[in-house]
C-alpha positions as CSV (number, residue, x, y, z in Angstrom):
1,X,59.2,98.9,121.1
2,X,61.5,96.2,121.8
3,X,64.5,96.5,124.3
4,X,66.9,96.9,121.3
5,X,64.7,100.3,120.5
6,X,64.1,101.1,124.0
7,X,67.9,101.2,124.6
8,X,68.9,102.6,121.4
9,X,66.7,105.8,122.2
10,X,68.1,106.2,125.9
11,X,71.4,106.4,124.3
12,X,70.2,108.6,121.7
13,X,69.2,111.2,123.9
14,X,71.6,110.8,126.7
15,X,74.0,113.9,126.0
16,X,77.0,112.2,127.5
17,X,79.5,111.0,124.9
18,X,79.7,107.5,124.0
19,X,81.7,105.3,126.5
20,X,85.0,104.2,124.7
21,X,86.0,100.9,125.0
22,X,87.4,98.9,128.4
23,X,90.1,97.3,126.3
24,X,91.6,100.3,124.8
25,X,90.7,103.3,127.4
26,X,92.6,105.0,129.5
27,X,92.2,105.3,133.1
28,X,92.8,108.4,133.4
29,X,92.7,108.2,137.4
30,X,95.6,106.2,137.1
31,X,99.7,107.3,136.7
32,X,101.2,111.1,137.8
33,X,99.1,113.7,138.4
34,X,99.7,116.2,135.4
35,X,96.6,118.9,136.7
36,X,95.0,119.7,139.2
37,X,92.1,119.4,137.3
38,X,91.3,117.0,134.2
39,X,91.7,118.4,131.1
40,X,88.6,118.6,128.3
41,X,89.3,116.0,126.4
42,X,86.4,115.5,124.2
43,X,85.5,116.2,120.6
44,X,82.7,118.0,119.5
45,X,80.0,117.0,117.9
46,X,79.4,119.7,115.2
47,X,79.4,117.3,112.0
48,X,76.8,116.6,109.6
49,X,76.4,113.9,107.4
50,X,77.3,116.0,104.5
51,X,80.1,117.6,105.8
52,X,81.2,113.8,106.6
53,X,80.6,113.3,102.7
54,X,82.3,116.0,101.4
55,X,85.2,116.0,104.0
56,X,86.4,112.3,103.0
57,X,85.5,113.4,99.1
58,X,87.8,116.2,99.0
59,X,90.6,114.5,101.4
60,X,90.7,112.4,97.7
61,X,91.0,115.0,95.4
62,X,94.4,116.1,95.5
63,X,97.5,116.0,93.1
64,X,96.5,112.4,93.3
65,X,94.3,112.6,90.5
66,X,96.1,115.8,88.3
67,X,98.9,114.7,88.0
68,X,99.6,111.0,89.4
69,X,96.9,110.1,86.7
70,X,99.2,111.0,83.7
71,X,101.8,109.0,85.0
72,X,99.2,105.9,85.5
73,X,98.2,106.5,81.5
74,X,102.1,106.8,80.8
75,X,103.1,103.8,82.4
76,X,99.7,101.6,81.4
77,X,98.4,103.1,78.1
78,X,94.8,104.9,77.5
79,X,93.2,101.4,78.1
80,X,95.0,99.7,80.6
81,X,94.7,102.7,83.0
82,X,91.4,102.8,83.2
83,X,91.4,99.0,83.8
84,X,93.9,99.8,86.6
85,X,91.6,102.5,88.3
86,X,88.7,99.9,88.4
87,X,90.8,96.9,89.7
88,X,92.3,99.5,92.4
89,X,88.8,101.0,93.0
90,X,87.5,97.4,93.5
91,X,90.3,96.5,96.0
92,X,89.7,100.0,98.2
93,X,85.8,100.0,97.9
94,X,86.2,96.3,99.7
95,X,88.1,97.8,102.7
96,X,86.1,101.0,103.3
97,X,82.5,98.5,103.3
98,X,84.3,96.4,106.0
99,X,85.3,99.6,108.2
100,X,81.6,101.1,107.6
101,X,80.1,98.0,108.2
102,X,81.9,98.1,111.6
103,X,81.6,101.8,112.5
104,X,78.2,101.7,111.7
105,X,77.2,99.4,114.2
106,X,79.9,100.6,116.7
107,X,80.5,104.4,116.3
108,X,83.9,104.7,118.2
109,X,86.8,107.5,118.3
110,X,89.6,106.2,116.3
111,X,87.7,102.9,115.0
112,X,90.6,102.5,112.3
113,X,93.1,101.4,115.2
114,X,90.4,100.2,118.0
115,X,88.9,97.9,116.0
116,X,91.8,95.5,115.5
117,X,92.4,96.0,119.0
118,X,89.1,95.0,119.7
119,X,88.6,92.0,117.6
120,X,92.3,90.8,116.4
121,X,94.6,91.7,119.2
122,X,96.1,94.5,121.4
123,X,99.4,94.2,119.8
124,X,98.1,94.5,116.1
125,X,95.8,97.5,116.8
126,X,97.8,99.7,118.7
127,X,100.7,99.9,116.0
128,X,97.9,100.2,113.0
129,X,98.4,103.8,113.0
130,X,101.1,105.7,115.7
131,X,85.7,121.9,110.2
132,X,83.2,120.6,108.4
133,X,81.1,123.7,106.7
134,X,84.1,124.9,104.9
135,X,85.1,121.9,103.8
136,X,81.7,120.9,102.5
137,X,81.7,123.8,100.5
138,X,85.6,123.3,98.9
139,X,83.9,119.4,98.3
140,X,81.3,120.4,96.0
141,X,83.3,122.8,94.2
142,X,85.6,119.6,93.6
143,X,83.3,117.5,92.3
144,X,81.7,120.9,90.0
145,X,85.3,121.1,89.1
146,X,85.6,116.8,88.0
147,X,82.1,116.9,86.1
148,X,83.4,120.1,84.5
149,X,86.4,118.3,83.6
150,X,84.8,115.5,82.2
151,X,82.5,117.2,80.0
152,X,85.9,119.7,79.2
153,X,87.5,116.6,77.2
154,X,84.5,114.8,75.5
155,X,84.0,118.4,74.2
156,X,87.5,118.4,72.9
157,X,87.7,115.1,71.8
158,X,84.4,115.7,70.2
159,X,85.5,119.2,68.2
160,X,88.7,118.1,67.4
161,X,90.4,121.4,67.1
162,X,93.7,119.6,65.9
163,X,92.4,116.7,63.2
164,X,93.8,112.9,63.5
165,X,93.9,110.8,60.6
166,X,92.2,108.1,63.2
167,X,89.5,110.0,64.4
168,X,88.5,110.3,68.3
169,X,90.3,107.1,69.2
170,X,93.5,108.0,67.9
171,X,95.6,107.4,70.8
172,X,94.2,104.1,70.8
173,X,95.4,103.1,67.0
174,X,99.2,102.9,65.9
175,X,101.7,104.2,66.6
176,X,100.1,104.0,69.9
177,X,97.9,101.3,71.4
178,X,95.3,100.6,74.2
179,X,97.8,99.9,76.8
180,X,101.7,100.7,76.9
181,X,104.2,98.5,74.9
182,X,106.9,98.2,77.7
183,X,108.0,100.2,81.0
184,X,111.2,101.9,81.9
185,X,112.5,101.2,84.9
186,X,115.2,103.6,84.7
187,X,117.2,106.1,82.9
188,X,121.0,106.6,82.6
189,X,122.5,110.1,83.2
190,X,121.6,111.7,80.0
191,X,117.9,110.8,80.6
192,X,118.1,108.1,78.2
193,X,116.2,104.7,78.9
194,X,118.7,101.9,80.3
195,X,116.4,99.5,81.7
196,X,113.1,98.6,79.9
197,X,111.3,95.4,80.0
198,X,108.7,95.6,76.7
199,X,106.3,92.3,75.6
200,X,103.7,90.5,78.0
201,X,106.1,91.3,80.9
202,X,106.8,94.9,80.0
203,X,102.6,95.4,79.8
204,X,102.1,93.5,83.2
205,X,104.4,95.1,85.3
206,X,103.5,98.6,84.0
207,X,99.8,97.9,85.0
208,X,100.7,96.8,88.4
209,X,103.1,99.8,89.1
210,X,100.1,101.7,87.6
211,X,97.9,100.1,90.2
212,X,100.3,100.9,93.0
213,X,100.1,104.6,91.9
214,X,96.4,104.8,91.8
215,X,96.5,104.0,95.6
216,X,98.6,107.1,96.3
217,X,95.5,109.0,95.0
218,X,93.1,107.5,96.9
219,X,94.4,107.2,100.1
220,X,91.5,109.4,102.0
221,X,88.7,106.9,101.9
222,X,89.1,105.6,105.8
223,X,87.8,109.6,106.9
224,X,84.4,108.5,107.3
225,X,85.5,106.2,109.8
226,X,87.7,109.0,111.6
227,X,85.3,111.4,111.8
228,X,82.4,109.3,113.4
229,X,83.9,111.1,116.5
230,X,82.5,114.7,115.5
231,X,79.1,113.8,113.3
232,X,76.6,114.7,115.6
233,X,73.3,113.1,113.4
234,X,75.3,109.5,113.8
235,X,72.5,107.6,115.9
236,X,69.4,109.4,113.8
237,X,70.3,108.9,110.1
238,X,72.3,107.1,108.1
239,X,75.5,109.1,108.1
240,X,78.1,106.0,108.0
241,X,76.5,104.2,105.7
242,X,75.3,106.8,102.9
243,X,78.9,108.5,103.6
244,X,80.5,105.0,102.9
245,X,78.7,104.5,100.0
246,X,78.8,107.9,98.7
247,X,82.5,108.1,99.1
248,X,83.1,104.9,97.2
249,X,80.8,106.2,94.1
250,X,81.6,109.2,93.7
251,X,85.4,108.6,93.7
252,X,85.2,105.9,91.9
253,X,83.2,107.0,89.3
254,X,85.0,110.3,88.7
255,X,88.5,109.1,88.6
256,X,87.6,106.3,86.2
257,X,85.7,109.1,83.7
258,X,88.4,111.4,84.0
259,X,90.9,109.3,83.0
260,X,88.7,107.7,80.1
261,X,88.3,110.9,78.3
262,X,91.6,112.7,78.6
263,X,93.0,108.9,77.3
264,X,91.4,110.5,74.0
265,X,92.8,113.4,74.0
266,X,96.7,112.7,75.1
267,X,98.7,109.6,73.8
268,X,100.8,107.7,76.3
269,X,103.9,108.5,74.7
270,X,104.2,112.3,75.7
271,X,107.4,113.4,77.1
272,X,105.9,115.5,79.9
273,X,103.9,112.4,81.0
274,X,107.2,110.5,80.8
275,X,108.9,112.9,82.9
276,X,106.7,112.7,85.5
277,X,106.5,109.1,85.7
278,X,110.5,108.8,85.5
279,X,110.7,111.5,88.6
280,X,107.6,110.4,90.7
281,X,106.1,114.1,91.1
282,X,105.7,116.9,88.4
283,X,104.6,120.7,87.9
284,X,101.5,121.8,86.0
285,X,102.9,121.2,83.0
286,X,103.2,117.5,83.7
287,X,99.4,117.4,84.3
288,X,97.7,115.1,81.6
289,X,94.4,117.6,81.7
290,X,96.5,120.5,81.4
291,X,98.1,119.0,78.1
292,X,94.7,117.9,76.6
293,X,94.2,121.6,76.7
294,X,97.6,122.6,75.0
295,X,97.8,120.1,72.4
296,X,94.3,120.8,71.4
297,X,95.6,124.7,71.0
298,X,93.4,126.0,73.2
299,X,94.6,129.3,75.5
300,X,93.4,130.3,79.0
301,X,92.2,126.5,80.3
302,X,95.3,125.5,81.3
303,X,96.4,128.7,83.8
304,X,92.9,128.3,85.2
305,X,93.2,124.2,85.9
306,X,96.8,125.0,87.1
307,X,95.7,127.6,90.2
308,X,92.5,125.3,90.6
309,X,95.0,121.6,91.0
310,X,96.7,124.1,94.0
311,X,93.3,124.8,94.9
312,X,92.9,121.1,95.8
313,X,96.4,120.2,96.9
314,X,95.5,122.8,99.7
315,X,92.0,121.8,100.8
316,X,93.4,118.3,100.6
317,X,95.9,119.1,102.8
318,X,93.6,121.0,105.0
319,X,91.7,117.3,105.1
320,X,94.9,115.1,105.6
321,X,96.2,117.6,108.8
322,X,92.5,117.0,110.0
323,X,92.9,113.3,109.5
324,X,96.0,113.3,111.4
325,X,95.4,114.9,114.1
326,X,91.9,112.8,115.1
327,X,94.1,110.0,114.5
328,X,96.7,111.2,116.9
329,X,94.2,112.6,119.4
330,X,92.4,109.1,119.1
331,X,96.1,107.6,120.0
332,X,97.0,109.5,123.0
333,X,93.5,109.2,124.6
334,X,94.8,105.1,125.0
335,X,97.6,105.5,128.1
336,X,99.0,101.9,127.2
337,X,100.6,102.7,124.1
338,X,102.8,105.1,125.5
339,X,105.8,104.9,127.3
340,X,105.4,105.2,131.3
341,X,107.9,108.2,131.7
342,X,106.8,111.0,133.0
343,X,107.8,112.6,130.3
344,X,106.2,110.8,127.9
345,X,102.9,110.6,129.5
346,X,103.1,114.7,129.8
347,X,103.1,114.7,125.9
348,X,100.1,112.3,125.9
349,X,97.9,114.1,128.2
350,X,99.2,117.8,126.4
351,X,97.8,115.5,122.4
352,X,94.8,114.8,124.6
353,X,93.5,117.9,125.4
354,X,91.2,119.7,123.5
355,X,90.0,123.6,123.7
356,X,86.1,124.4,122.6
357,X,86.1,120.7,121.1
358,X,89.1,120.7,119.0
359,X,92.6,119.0,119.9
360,X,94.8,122.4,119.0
361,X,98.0,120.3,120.2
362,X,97.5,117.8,118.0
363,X,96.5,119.7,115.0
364,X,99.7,121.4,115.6
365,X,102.0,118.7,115.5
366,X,100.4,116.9,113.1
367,X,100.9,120.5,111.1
368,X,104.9,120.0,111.4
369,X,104.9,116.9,108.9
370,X,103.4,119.4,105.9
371,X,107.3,120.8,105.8
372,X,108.0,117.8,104.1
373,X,106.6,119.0,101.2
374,X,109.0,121.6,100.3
375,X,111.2,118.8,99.6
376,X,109.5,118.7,95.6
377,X,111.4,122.1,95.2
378,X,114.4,120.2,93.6
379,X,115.2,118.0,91.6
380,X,116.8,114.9,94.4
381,X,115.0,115.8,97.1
382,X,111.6,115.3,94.9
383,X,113.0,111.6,94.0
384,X,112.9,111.2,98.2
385,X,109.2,112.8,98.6
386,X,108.6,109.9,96.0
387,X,110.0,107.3,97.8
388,X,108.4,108.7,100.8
389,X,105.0,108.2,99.1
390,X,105.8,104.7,97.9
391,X,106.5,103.9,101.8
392,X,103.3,105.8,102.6
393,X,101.2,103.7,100.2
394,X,102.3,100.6,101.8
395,X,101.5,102.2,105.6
396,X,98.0,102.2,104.1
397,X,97.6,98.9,102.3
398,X,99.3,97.3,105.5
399,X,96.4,99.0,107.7
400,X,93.5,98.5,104.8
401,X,94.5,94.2,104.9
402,X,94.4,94.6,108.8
403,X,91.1,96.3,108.6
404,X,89.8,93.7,106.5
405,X,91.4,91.4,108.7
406,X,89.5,92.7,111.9
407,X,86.4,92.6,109.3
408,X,86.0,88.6,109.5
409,X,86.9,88.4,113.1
410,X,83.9,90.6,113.7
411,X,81.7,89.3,111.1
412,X,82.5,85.9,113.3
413,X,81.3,87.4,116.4
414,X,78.2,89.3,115.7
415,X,77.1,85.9,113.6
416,X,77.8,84.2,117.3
417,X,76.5,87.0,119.0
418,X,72.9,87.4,117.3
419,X,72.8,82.9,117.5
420,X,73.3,83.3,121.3
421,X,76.5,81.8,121.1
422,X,78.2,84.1,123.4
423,X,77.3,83.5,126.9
424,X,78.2,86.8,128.6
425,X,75.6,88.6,126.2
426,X,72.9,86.0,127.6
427,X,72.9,87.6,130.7
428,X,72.7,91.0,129.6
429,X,69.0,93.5,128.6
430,X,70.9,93.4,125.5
431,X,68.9,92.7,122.2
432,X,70.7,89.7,120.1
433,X,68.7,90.6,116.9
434,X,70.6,93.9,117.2
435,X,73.7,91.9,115.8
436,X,71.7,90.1,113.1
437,X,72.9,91.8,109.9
438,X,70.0,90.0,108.4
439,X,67.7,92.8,110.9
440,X,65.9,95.2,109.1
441,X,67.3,97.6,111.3
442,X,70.8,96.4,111.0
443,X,72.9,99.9,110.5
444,X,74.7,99.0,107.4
445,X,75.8,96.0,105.9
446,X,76.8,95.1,101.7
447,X,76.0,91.9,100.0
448,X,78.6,89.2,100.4
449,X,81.2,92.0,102.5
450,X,82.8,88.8,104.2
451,X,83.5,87.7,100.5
452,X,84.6,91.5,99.7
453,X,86.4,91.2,102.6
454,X,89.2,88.4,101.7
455,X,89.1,89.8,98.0
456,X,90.7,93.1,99.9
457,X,92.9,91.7,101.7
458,X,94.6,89.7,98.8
459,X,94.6,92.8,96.8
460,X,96.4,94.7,99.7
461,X,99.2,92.1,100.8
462,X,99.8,91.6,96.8
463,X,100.4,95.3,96.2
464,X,102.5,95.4,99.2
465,X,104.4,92.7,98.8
466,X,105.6,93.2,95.4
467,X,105.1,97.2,94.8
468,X,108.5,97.3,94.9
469,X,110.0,95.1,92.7
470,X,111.9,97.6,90.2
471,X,114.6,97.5,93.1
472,X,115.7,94.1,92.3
473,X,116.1,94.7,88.7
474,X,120.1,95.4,87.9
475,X,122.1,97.1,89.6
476,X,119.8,96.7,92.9
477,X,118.7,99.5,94.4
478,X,119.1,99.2,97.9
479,X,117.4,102.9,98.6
480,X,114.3,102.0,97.1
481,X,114.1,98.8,98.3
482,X,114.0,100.1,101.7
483,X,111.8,102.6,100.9
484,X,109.1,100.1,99.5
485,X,109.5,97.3,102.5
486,X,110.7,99.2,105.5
487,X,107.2,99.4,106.7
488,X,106.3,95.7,106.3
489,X,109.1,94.7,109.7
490,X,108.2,97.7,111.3
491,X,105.0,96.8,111.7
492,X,106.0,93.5,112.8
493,X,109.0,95.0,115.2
494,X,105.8,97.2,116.8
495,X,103.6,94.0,117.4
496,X,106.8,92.1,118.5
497,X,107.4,95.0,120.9
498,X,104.3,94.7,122.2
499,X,104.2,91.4,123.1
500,X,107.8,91.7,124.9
501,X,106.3,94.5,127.0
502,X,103.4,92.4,128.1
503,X,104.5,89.1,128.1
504,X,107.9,88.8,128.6
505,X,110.6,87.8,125.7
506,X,109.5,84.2,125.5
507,X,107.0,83.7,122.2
508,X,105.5,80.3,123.8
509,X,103.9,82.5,126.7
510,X,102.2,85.4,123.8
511,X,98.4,85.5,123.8
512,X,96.1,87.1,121.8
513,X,94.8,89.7,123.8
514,X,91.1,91.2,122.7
515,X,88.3,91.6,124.3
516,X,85.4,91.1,121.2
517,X,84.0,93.6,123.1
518,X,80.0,93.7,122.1
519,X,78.0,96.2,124.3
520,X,80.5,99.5,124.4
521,X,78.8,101.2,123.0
522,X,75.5,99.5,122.5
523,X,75.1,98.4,118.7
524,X,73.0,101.2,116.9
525,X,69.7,100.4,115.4
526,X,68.5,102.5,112.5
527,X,64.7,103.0,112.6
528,X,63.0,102.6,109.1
529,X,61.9,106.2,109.0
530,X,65.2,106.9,109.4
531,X,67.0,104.9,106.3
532,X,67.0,108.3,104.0
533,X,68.8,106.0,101.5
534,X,66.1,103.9,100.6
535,X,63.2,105.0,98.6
536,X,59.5,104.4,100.4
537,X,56.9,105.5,97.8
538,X,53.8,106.6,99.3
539,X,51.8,105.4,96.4
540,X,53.0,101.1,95.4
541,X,50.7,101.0,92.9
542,X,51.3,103.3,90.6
543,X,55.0,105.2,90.3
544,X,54.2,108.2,88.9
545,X,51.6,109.0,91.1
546,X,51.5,112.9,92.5
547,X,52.1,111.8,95.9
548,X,55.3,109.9,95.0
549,X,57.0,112.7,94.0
550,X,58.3,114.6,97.6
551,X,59.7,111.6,98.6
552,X,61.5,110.6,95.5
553,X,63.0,114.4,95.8
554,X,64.3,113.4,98.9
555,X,65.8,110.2,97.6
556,X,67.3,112.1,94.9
557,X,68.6,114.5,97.3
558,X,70.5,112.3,99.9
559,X,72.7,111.0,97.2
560,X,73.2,113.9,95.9
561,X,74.2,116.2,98.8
C-alpha cells in the first residue's frame, strides 16, 4: 500500500476529529478568557450516509413543490414549466457536483463558506453565508408520498372522471396551450390585470420568472455539504458522492414528473393558480395537486394531501433550522469574522459550544427566524414573506456562482498539485496521485464538472441579475426592487468591509488573501471495495450468472436507500 493509502488509513482510524483549516481556524488560545475551562465544541459524528440522503431530500420537499409548482404552471403553461424545472434543475445540479466534488476530497465543517475562503479569498468566503434517523424516516415517506402522487394523476388523467372533448392533452389544445400566452405583472385594486405583456415577450419573461420560482423550491441541495461534519462513515464509503448524486436524481426527477402529470390534469388558466401566483404564497386550495383532485370530482384526496403538504412544510423546516444552525455553528468556530468586543466574542464562543455533540445555542437562535412565518397570516404581510423569498433566492444563487467560482480555482490547484507544480507539496509524505481526478481512487468527480462549472455560474449571475425585472416595469416599484437587489451590494459592502479591516481603506494595497490550502485535512482516497456505487460483478462473462446476483442487490440497494 502506497503512502497515499498508508495515510489515508492512519487518519481513518485516528478518533480525533479532522483538523480544520490554518486559514479559517480559530485560535482559540488567543483573545479574553471566557472559561475557565474550554468549552466542547465539537459535533458528533452520528450520521449515516442515508440519513445524509434523506436529510438533504426532505430539506427540498417543502411548500416549494405544492404549491410554488402551480404558480410555475400558471405563469409558464403545462409545457413550458416543465422546460423551466429541467433548465433550473440543470443550473443547480452543476453547483451541488462542484461542492461534492470538493467536499469529497476535503470533508470540512462548514465547506459551503471555507471553501471560498480557501481557494478564492478570505473576504469572499467569510461573508458567503453570516438528527438523522428521524429524518430519514420523514424522507422516505416524502418520496412514498411524490411516487404516489405521480401515479395519483396518470391515474386521473387516464380515467378521466370529468370527459374533455381533447382527450388527455386537453390542457395542452385551445383555448389553452403548451406554455402561457402572456404574464401579468400586476393587478389594479379590484384584482383586475393592469400590466400584462402577452406575445414572444410575454412567453419569455413568464418562463424566466418561472425559473426564478423553481429555485425557491430547491434551495436545500448544499445539505450534503453541511452535514459532512456529523456523517461518521465519510472516510469508508461513498457518502458525499452517492448523497450528491442521489440528491440531484431524485429531486430532479420527481419535481419534473410531478409537474408533467398534474399539467394534464389542471389548465394554466385557473383562478386559484392565478391567485397564488399574483400573491406569492397560497393556502391548500391554491395547491395545483389538490385541484387535480377537485376538478376531477373526486372527495377525500384533497383533505388528506392538505394535512400531508403541512406534513412537509414541518419536517422541512425541521431540515432548514438544522441547516442553519451547522451553518452558524460552522461561522462562530472562525474568531476573525467577528467583531473583537468582548461582547461580541462572548456570543461567539456561547454559538460555539455544543452539549452531547449538538450546538443547542445555535439551534436556538437559528429557531427565532421561523417567526417570520406567521407573517403569511394576512393578506400584506404575505406580499412581504414573498419579497422576503425573492431576496432569499438571490442569497443562494449569489453563494451557488461563488461556489462554482471556488470550483475552478480548485480544479486549478489540484491539476497543479497532482503535476507537481506546487513546490511546498514536493517536500511533504504527501501522495500527488491523491489529487489526480483521473486516480481510480479519486473520491468523486463528474465528467466535464469544470465545464458544468461555468454553465452554473452563468445560470446563477443571469437569474440574479435580472430576477427582478417586474420592478422597472410602470410605475417602478421601488420596494421590490430592493427586495430583488439588496443582496447583490451587500455582499459586496461585506467583502469591501473586509478588506478595510485588513488592509486599510486604500484599494491599491488589497490582496487576495487564500491559502489553497492542500493537506488539512489530507485528501481522502476511496478504496475500490469501497465504491458501493459502482457495480463489480463477480461473474464478467456471463451477467446473469447465480453469483452475480448478491452483488447486483447491493447495487440496487445503494441507490435506492
Amino acid at each position: 500500500m502506497n503512502e497515499a493509502f498508508e495515510l489515508n488509513q492512519k487518519h481513518r482510524n485516528d478518533p480525533r476529529p479532522p483538523p480544520t483549516p490554518p486559514d479559517v481556524s480559530p485560535q482559540r488560545n488567543a483573545g479574553p478568557d471566557y472559561n475557565d475551562e474550554l468549552p466542547e465544541t465539537e459535533l458528533k459524528k452520528v450520521l449515516t450516509e442515508r440519513h445524509v440522503n434523506m436529510i438533504a431530500f426532505s430539506a427540498c420537499i417543502g411548500t416549494g413543490l405544492f404549491l410554488q409548482s402551480g404558480k410555475v404552471v400558471f405563469l409558464a403553461g403545462p409545457g413550458l414549466a416543465v422546460v423551466a424545472y429541467l433548465l433550473s434543475g440543470s443550473i443547480i445540479w452543476s453547483v451541488m457536483g462542484s461542492l461534492g466534488e470538493m467536499t469529497a476530497l476535503f470533508p470540512i465543517q462548514g465547506g459551503i463558506f471555507v471553501f471560498p475562503t480557501r481557494f478564492l479569498d478570505e473576504g469572499v468566503g467569510l461573508p458567503v453565508l453570516w438528527y438523522g434517523r428521524l429524518e430519514y424516516i420523514f424522507g422516505c415517506i416524502k418520496m412514498f408520498f411524490l411516487s404516489g402522487l405521480i401515479l395519483f394523476n396518470v391515474i386521473v388523467t387516464t380515467l378521466q372522471r370529468v370527459p374533455h372533448a381533447n382527450g388527455t392533452t386537453w390542457t395542452y389544445d385551445d383555448p389553452y396551450s403548451f406554455s402561457s400566452k402572456n404574464i401579468t405583472i400586476r393587478v389594479d385594486s379590484h384584482d383586475k390585470d393592469s400590466v400584462v405583456v402577452k406575445g414572444n415577450a410575454g412567453i419569455f419573461l413568464a418562463m424566466w420568472t418561472a425559473m426564478t420560482t423553481i429555485v425557491f423550491s430547491m434551495i436545500g441541495f448544499e445539505t450534503v455539504s453541511i452535514t459532512a461534519a456529523e456523517c461518521a462513515p465519510l472516510r469508508s464509503t461513498e457518502a458525499i458522492k452517492m448523497g450528491t448524486r442521489k440528491i440531484c436524481i431524485r429531486v430532479f426527477t420527481l419535481y419534473t414528473l410531478c409537474v408533467l402529470v398534474v399539467g394534464f390534469n389542471v389548465p394554466y388558466t385557473d383562478s386559484n393558480l392565478r391567485q397564488i401566483a399574483l400573491n406569492s404564497f397560497g393556502q391548500g386550495q391554491n395547491s395545483i395537486y389538490i385541484l387535480a383532485a377537485v376538478r376531477n370530482n373526486i372527495h377525500g384526496w384533497p383533505n388528506f394531501f392538505c394535512g400531508f403538504f403541512i406534513f412537509c412544510a414541518t419536517t422541512a423546516g425541521i431540515n432548514s433550522l438544522y441547516l442553519s444552525s451547522r451553518i452558524l455553528h460552522a461561522l462562530a468556530s472562525i474568531r476573525e469574522v467577528w467583531p473583537e468586543n468582548i461582547i461580541f466574542q462572548g456570543i461567539r464562543a456561547r454559538l460555539e459550544r455544543t452539549t452531547w455533540g449538538v450546538p443547542h445555542g445555535a439551534v436556538s437562535v437559528s429557531w427565532l427566524f421561523g417567526l417570520l412565518a406567521f407573517l403569511s397570516t394576512k393578506q400584506t404581510p404575505n406580499i412581504q414573506l414573498g419579497r422576503l423569498a425573492t431576496n432569499s433566492v438571490v442569497s443562494m444563487l449569489i453563494v451557488y456562482a461563488i461556489v462554482c467560482v471556488t470550483y475552478l480555482r480548485f480544479y486549478i490547484c489540484i491539476e497543479k498539485a497532482a503535476t507537481g507544480q506546487i513546490q511546498s507539496l514536493n517536500h511533504t509524505a504527501q501522495d500527488l496521485s491523491a489529487y489526480n481526478r483521473q486516480n481510480r481512487h479519486y473520491p468523486f468527480k463528474s465528467r466535464g464538472q469544470w465545464l458544468k462549472a461555468c454553465y452554473g455560474i452563468l445560470g446563477c449571475c443571469l437569474l440574479a441579475f435580472f430576477n427582478g425585472w417586474r420592478s422597472f416595469v410602470t410605475p417602478f416599484s421601488a420596494a421590490d426592487f430592493v427586495a430583488s437587489y439588496i443582496s447583490i451590494p451587500v455582499f459586496c459592502f461585506l467583502i469591501v468591509a473586509y478588506h478595510v479591516k485588513l488592509d486599510g481603506w486604500n484599494p491599491k494595497e488589497w490582496r487576495l488573501r487564500n491559502s489553497r490550502e492542500l493537506l488539512q485535512p489530507p485528501p481522502e482516497v476511496v478504496l475500490l471495495e469501497d465504491r458501493v456505487g459502482s457495480l463489480r460483478l463477480a461473474n464478467d462473462t456471463t451477467l446473469f450468472a447465480r453469483e452475480n446476483f448478491l452483488p447486483v442487490l447491493k447495487w440496487i440497494w445503494a441507490w435506492l436507500k
